[in-house]
N, C-alpha and C positions, 0 to 999 in steps of 0.2 A: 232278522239280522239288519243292523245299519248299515248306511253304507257305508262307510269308517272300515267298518269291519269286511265288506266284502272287498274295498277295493284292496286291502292290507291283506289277504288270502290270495287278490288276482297278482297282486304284485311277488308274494311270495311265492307261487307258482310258477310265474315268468321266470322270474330270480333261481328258483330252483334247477329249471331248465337250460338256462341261459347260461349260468357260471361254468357247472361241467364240460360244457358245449367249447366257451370259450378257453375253456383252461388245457383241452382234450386238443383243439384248434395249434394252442400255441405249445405245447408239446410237441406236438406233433412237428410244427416248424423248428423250434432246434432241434431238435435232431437230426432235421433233412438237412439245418447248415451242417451240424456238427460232422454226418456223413461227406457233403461236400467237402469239407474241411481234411477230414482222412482222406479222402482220394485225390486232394489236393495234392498233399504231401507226397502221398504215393506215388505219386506221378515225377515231383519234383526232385524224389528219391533215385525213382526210375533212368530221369534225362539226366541226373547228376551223373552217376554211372555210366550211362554209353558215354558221357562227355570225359568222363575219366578214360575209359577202356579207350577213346579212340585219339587219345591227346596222345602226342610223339615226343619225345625229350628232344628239347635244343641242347645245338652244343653250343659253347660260346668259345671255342676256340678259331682263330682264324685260319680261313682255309691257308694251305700253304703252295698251294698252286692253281691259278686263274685258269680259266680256259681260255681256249683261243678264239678267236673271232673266225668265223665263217667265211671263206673265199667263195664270192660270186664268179662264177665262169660265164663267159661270154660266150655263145653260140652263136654259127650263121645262122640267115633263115633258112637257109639251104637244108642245115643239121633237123630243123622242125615239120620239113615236108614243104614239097608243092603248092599245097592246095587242095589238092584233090580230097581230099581225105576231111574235108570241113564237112560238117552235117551229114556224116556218114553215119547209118544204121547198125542196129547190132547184126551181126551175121556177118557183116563186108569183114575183108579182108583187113588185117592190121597192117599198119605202116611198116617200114622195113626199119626204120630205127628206133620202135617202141620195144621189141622184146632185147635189146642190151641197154635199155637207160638204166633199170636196175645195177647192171652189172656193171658201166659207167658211175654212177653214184657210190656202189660200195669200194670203188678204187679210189674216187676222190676222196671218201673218208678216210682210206687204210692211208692214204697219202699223207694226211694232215701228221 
């Protein structure tokens, strides 16, 4: 055999090997986009949705009654304790005017 001929046999044997190789290669890549592609969507289908379910209709009418501003009360220091009671532990004993601040507060609201 000449060489002519042997290398035109080495080359079609590469050639042979080579093309499916690369052709199998790149198959193989679109599709992993094309998959990306679908769970792209999916996805964007998916967060479209909660964004729908959790959107609240505005109204555009104007309110028709403002609220009111909040009255600051002025306490003595007296009303807040001595002192004593600074850096105290759990266990000690509560202040004498901490169990009606509650019920201080919800009178000042009813008040308003």
């Amino acid at each position: 055999m000449s060489k002519q001929m042997t290398f035109a046999l080495a080359c079609t044997v590469v050639l042979s090997a080579l093309v499916p190789g690369v052709a199998g290669y790149l198959t193989a890549r679109m599709e992993a986009i094309e998959a990306a592609e679908r769970n792209l969507r999916a996805l964007e289908a998916r967060l479209e949705l909660r964004e729908a379910r959790d959107a609240r209709p505005v109204s555009y009418t104007p309110c028709t009654r403002t609220p009111s501003t909040p009255q600051l009360q002025e306490f003595s220091a007296s009303a807040l304790g001595d002192g004593r009671h600074a850096g105290r532990r759990s266990g000690d004993e509560l202040p004498d005017w901490l169990p009606g601040l509650p019920r201080d507060a919800e009178n000042a609201v009813r008040a308003e």
